[in-house]
N, C-alpha and C positions, 0 to 999 in steps of 0.2 A: 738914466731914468728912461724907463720904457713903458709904454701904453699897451702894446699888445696882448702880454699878460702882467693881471695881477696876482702874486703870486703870495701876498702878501694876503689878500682877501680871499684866495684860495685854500691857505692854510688854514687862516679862522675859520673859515666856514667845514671843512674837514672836522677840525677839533670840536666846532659847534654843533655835529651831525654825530659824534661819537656820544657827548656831552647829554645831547639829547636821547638818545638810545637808551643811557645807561639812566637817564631821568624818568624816563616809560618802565622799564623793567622796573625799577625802586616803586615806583607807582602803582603797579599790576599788583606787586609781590604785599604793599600794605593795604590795598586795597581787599586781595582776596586772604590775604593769614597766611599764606604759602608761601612759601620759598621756592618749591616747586611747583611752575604750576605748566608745564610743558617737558618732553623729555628732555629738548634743549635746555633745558636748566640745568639738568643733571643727570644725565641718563643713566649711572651706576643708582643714584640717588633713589631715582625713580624707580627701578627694578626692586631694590631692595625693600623700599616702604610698601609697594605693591604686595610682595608678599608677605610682610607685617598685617597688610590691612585683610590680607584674606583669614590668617591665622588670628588676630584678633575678632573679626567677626562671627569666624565661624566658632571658636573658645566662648566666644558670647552666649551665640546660639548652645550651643553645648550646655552651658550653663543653666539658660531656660530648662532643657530636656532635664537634665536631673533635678530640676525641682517640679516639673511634671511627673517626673519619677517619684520623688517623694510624694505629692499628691497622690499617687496612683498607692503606694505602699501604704499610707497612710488610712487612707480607704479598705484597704483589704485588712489591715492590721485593728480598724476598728469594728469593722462587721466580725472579725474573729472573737474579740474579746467578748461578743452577745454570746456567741458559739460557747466560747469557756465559760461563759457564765450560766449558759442553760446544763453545759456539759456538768460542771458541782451541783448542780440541783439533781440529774439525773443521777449524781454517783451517792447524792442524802436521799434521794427516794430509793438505790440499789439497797443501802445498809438500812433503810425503815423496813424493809419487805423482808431483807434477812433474818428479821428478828422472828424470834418463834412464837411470840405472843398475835401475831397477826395471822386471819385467818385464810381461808382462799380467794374471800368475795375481797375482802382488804385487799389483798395482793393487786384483786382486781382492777379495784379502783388506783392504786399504786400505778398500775400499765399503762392505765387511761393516760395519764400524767404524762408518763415517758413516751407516750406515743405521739400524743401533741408537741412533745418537745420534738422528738424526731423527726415531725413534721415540718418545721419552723427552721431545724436546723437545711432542711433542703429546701426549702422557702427560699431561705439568706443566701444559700449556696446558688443556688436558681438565679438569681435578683441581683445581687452585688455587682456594680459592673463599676467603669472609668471611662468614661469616654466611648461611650459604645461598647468596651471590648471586658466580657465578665471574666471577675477573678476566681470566685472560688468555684466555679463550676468545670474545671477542667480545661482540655484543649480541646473536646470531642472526638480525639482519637482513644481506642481503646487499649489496656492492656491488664493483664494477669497481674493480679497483688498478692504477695504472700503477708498472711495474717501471723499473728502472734502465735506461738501453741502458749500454754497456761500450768500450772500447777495446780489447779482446782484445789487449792486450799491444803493440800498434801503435805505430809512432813519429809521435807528433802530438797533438792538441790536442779534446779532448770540449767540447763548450760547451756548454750549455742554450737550447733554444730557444722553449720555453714550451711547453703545449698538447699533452705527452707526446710534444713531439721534439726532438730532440737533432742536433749537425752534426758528425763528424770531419774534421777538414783533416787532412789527413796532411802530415808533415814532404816537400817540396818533391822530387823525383828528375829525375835526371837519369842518362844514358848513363856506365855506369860503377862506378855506386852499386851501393853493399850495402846488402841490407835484408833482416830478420828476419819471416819472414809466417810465424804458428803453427808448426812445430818444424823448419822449411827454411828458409835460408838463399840468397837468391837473386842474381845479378847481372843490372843493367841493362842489356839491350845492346840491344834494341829491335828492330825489325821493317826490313829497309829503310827509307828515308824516302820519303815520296812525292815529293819534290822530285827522287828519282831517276828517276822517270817520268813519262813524260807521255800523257796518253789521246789514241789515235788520232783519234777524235772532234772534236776540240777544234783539229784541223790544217786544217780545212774551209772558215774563213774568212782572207780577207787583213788580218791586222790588224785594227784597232776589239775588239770584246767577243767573247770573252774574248782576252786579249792574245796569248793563243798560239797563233794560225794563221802557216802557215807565212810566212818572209822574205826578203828578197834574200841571198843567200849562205848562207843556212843549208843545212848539208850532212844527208844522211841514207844509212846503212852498212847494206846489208841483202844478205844473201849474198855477202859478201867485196866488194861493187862500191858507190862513193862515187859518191851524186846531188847535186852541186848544185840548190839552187833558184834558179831565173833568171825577174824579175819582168817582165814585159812594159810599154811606158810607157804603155797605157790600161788596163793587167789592174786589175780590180775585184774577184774575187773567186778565190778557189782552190777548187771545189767536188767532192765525193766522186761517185760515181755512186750511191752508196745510201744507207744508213743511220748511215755515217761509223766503221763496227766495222773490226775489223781483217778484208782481203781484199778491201777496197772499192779500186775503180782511180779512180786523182785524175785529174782531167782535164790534156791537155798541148796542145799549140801542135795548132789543129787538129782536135780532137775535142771537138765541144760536148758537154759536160755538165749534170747541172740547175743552174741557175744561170748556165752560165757563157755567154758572145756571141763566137761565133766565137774569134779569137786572140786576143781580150782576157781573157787568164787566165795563171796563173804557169805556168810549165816545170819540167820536169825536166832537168837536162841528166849525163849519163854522163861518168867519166873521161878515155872517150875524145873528149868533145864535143861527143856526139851527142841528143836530143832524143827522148824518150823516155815513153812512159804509164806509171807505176808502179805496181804495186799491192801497197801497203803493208803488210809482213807481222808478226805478233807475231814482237820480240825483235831488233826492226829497232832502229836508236840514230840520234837527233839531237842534232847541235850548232848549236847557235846562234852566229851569226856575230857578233853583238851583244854577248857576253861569253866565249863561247867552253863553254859548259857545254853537258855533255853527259850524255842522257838518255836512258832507253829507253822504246820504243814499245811501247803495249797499246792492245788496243781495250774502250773502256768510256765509258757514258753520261757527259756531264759534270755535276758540280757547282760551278758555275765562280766561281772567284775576278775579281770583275770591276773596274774601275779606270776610272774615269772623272777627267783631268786627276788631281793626286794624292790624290782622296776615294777609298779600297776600299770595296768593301760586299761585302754575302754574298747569291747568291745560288743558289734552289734549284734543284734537278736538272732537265733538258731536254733535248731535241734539240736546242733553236735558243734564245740567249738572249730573243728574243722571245718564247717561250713561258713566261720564268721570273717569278716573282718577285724583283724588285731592291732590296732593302735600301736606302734611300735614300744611306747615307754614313756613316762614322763621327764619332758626337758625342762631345764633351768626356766621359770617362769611363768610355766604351768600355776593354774589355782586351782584351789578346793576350795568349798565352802559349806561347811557343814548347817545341819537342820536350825542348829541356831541362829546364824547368819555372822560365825566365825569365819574369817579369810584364814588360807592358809597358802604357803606359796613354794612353790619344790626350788629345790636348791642342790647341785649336784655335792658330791663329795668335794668338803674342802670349800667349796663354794659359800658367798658372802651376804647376808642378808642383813639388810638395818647396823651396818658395820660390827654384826657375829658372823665368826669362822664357824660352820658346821662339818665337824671331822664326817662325817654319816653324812650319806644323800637322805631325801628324804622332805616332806611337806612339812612346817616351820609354821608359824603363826607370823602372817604379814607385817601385823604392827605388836608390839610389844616383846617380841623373843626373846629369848636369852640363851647364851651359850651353855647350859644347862639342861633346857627344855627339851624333852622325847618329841621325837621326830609323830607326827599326827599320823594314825590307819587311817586309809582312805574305807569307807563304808559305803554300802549300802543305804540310797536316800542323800547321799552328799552331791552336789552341785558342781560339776569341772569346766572348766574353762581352756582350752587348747590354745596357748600364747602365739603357736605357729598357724593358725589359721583362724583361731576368732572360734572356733567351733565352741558350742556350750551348751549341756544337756543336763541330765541328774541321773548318777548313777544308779540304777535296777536292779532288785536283788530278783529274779525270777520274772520279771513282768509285773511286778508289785507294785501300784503306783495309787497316788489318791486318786479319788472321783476327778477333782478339779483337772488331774493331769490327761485322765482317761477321756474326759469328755473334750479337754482342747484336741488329743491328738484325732478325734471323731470329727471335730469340725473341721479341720486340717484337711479332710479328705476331699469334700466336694459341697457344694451348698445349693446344688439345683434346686428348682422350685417346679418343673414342670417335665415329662417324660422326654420330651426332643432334647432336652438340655441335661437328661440326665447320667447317671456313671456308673454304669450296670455294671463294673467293673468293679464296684465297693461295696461288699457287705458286710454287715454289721451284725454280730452273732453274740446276743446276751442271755446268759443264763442266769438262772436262780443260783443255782450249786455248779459242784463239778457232778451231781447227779441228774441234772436237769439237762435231761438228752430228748429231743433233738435242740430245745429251746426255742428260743422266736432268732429269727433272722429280720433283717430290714437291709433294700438295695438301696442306696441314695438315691431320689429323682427317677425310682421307677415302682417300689413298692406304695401302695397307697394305704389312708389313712382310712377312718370310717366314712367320713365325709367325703370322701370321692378325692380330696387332693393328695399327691405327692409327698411322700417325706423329703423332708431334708435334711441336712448334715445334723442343723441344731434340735431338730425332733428329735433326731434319734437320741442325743449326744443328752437331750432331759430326760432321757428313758433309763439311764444308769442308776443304778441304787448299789447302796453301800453294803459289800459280798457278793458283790456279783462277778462271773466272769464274764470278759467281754473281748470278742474276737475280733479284728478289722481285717478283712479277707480282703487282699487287692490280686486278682486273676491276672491281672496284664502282667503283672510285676512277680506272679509266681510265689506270695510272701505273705506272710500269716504273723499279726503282732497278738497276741493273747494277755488278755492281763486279766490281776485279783484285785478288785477295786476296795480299797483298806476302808474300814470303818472309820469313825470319827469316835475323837478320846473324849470327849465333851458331849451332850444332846443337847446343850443350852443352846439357843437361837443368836446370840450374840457372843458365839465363842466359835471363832473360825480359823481352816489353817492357813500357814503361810502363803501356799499358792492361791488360797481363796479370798485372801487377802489384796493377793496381788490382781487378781481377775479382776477385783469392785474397783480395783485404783486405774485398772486401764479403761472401763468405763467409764469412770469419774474425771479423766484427764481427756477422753475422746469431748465427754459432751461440755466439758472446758474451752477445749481447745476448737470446738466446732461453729463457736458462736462469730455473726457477721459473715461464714462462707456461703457459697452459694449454691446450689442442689447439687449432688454430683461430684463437689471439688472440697467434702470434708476432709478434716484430720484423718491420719491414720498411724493408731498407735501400736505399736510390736511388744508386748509384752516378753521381756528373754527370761522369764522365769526367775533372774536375782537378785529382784528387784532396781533392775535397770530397765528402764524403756523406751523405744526407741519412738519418737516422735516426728512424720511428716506431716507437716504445715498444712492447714487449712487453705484455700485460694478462693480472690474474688475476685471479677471483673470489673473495672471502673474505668473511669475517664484517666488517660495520664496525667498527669502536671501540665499547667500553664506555665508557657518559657514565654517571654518576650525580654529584647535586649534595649539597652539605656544607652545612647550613641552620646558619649562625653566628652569627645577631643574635635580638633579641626581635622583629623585626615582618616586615610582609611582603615588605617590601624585595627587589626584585630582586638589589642589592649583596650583601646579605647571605648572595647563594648563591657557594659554593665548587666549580666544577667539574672535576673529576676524567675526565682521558679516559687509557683504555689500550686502545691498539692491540691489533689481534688477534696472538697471538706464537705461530703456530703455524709449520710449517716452509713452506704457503701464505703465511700472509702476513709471513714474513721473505723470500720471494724462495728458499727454495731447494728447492722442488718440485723432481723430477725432476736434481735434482745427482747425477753420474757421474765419478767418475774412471779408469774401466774402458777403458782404451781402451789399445792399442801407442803410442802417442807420449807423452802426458804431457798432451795439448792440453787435454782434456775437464780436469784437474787446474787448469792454467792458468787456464782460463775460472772453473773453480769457485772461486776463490782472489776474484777481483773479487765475486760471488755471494755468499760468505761474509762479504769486508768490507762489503759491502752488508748485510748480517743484522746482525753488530758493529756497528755505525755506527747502525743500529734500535734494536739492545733498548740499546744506552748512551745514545743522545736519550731515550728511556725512561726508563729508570734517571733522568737527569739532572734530566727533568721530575718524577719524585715524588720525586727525592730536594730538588726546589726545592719543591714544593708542602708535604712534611714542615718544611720548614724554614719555611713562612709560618705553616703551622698552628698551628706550634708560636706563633709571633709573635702570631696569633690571637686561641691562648689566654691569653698573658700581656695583653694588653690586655682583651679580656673580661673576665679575673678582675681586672683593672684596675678596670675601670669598676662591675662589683658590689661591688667595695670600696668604693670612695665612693660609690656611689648607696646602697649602707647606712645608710653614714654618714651624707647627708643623710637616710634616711627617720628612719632613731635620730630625730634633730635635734629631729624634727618629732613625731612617734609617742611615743618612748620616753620614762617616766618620769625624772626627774632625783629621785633618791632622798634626795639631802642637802637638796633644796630644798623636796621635799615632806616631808621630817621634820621643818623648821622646821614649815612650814602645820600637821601634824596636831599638832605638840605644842601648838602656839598654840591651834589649835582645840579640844583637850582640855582647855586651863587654862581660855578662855573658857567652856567648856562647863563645867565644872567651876562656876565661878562664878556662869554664869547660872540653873545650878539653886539655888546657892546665894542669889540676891539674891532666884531667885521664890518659895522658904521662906518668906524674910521682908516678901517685899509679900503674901504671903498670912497674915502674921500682924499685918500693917496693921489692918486693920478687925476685929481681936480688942479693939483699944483703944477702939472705938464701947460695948463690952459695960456698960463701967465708968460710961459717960455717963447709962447705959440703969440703973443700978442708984440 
């Protein structure tokens, strides 16, 4: 037994200092709800819940923002639905004006309407905001908008052609048709056919290129008196003494001409027999001995349809086919399309169209052929198409072409308005007859009017009347187009031809497609003459789209942005700048009615878009608050005190405590029993 140490009241008390320890931590841990409530507790513990707690809070936060997001959608998606409801009221006042029973002052008050709408609609577009930050008015950056082009109501076919252009084929015509162009009604009857004439010119050789120089037995009727032509057995050519126009004397048995050798050249011979110089007058008529058709005679440069064995080609205008360009032949895929607005499509020998073998080359009808069906003459008046280059024109028998054609290829040339701008280099030489010598000339942009201004292209190009010739003298280019501008088969006011047909439809589609641009940045339509037209897009300037993004997740995650775009919804950038239905016909109504569904058809892609974006957000949020739900849970797991389990630990810890003060009482009353040893 020893006094020095107790070592017995040193153990209790050790065990009693452990005992207590573990009594405070049980204490701390029910007091605060933690388990962890230092990194000594748990330091993997700690880490881990730490960044539970960030991704929960910030999933939280996330959360908020997308249903500030839906407030914000919300907000634009109901100032829209004014927009679409003013937008059906302005598309029942387009079709009230379209009617015909309404007069101009009506129309008038119709405007009033649509103007205060329009007004309203940039009101809202103006005013609509969220939070300070306005939706439907843009981002205040600019940019270039391509507009819709239109079909002004036209019978036929809009495509898309990428790149802000667009193609209308128009439903097919032919001689006879009716057809609805802006608020007239028209009939087909078309211009004479050129196949009814033939250019004086083009009488000049024997055979070979171009095929129509005069033949053995062809007759020609010119002031009541029938010439046979009578070919000589060494005649080589039938030549003019000048320039081959009409008043040119052809050479006869006897009188050499240029070209011709002594009596080797064709004749003339009279009713009565006799052998004769003629000299060839407008309004003269030949028949061909070869089929018996009969033609009338004009003087004009040719264009000549040329035929080599049975390959056509096209080739371009001349004195002398030697001088022209010759189209080498037609290849597999070539088109023709005759006066009527028949397709036809070359196909080589052997070659396969619409699954028929054609033993014969030769143009085919596109749709419908049959292995039976004669191969199509190409004529005079038909419309070609070059598959190898896109090229496409209408075949010319002499220079023969309608008004309509005559006066596009006049405007083609130049359009000055003022002398510095003008093209002295174009003139314009129209006569009455081919008697009518010197005639009137006009320079583009330097001859002047009564009035002291300038011609231009389009002045002159309304000076053409029907029998006239008309010469487009270009100096630079060394090159003279002459044409006989054909009469019209019809004098009804409402009976027009097909090209003239096609002129009213490309104005019709211009002032269609021009509605909402902005000065300067109209449509521009290309009418290709068959009934195809090419369409580039109207342009307007407006604000771009409003972008603003939706931050939905805890990190920095590009996914986790939500991007929010709204077009500019102003009456710029719905497309209906400048809408009118002020007009005596209804047309301006018309057009505005495509315009208007053009704006509908906007703010509802619209609508549609946040009414899909509201519906994800919402999705969103249910997943977010998804996932702070259990990532709670697990941080709980980790973090939170389990309170049943640490009131076993502190009550245990209180009875040991309890005890180990009680056992170290009595190891320190241990060495009390030394006293007795000691006495």
């Amino acid at each position: 037994m020893v006094v020095k140490h107790n070592l017995q009241a040193m153990n209790a008390n050790r065990m009693l200092g452990i005992t207590s320890k573990t009594a405070v931590h049980s204490t701390e841990k029910l007091s605060s709800g933690y388990k962890i409530n230092r990194a000594a507790d748990d330091a993997a513990g700690l880490a881990i819940s730490e960044k539970m707690r960030k991704q929960i809070r910030g999933l939280t936060k996330a959360s908020s923002n997308a249903e500030d997001g839906i407030s914000a959608v919300q907000t634009a998606e109901g100032a829209l639905g004014e927009v679409h409801d003013m937008l059906q009221r302005m598309n029942e006042l387009c079709v009230q004006a379209a009617n015909g029973t309404n007069s101009e002052s009506d129309r008038g008050y119709i405007q009033d309407e649509i103007e205060q709408l329009q007004t309203e609609i940039d009101r809202i577009a103006e005013t609509t905001k969220f939070n300070e930050i306005y939706l439907l008015k843009g981002s205040g950056r600019t940019e270039v908008q391509t507009l819709e082009a239109h079909d002004a109501g036209l019978k036929g076919t809009l495509t898309e052609a990428g790149d802000g252009k667009s193609i209308f084929t128009a439903d097919p015509l032919k001689v006879g048709d009716t057809v609805k162009i802006g608020d007239q009604e028209y009939t087909i009857s078309d211009s004479d056919r050129a196949n009814k004439y033939t250019s004086i010119n083009s009488l000049y050789q024997l055979g070979g290129n171009p095929p129509t120089g005069l033949k053995a037995g062809d007759k020609i009727v010119q002031d009541g008196v029938t010439y046979t032509v009578k070919i000589n057995a060494n005649a080589t050519e039938f030549a003019p003494s000048g320039d081959g126009f009409a008043g040119d004397n052809f050479a006869s048995s006897g009188t050499a001409q240029a070209g011709a050798t002594g009596d080797n050249i064709a004749q003339f011979v009279d009713d009565k027999g006799n052998t004769v110089a003629l000299t060839i007058k407008e309004g003269a008529t030949l028949t061909r001995a070869e089929d018996g058709t009969t033609t009338k005679l004009v003087g004009s440069k040719d264009i000549y349809l040329t035929q080599t064995a049975d390959t056509y080609g096209v080739m371009a205008d001349g004195t002398n086919p030697a001088d022209a360009t010759n189209y080498p032949g037609w290849a597999a895929g070539d088109k023709i399309i005759d006066e009527d607005g028949v397709e036809y499509t070359y196909v080589a020998a052997g070659g396969v169209l619409n699954n028929v073998t054609h033993a014969d080359a030769g143009f085919y009808k596109t749709v419908g052929n049959k292995a039976g069906d004669d191969a199509y003459t190409v004529k005079a008046g038909d419309t070609y198409i070059i598959k190898a280059t896109g090229e496409t024109d209408k075949i010319s028998n002499g220079g023969i072409a309608t008004i309509d054609t005559i006066k596009e290829a006049i405007r083609a040339t130049n359009n000055a308005t003022t002398g510095a701008g003008g093209t002295a280099d174009i003139t314009i030489l129209i006569q009455d007859s081919a008697n009518d010598v010197p005639g009137k000339s006009y320079t583009i942009g330097v001859s002047t009017k009564p009035d002291g201004t300038f011609y231009t292209a389009d002045d002159v190009a309304n000076l053409v009347q029907a029998g006239n010739y008309v010469t487009i003298k270009d100096t630079t280019n060394n090159k003279d187009e002459q044409y006989y501008a054909l009469p019209p088969e019809s004098t009804e006011p409402n009976h027009i031809s097909v090209e003239k047909a096609y002129l009213l439809m490309t104005d019709e589609l211009k002032a269609a497609s021009d509605i909402g641009a902005d000065p300067g940045s109209e449509s521009v339509v290309k009418n290709n003459g068959d009934g195809t037209f090419d369409i580039q897009h109207a342009k307007v300037e407006v604000d771009s789209a409003l972008a603003f993004n939706l931050h939905v997740g805890a990190d920095a995650d590009l996914t986790n942005k939500i991007t929010i775009d709204i077009r500019t919804i102003t009456t710029k950038g719905l497309g209906l700048q400048g809408v009118n239905v002020k007009d005596t016909t209804g047309n301006g109504a018309t057009y505005a009615l495509d315009a208007v569904t053009d704006a509908l058809r906007i703010v509802s892609t619209q609508r549609s878009l946040l009414g899909a974006t509201q519906n994800r957000l919402e999705h969103t949020i249910s997943n977010l608050d998804n996932i702070v739900e259990n990532t709670t849970a697990a941080e709980s797991a980790i973090r939170d005190t389990d309170m049943a389990d640490e009131m076993v630990q502190y009550a245990n810890s209180n009875v040991l405590l309890q005890a180990g003060q009680s056992i170290l009482a009595q190891a320190n009353q241990a060495n009390q029993g030394v006293l007795s040893l000691l006495q």
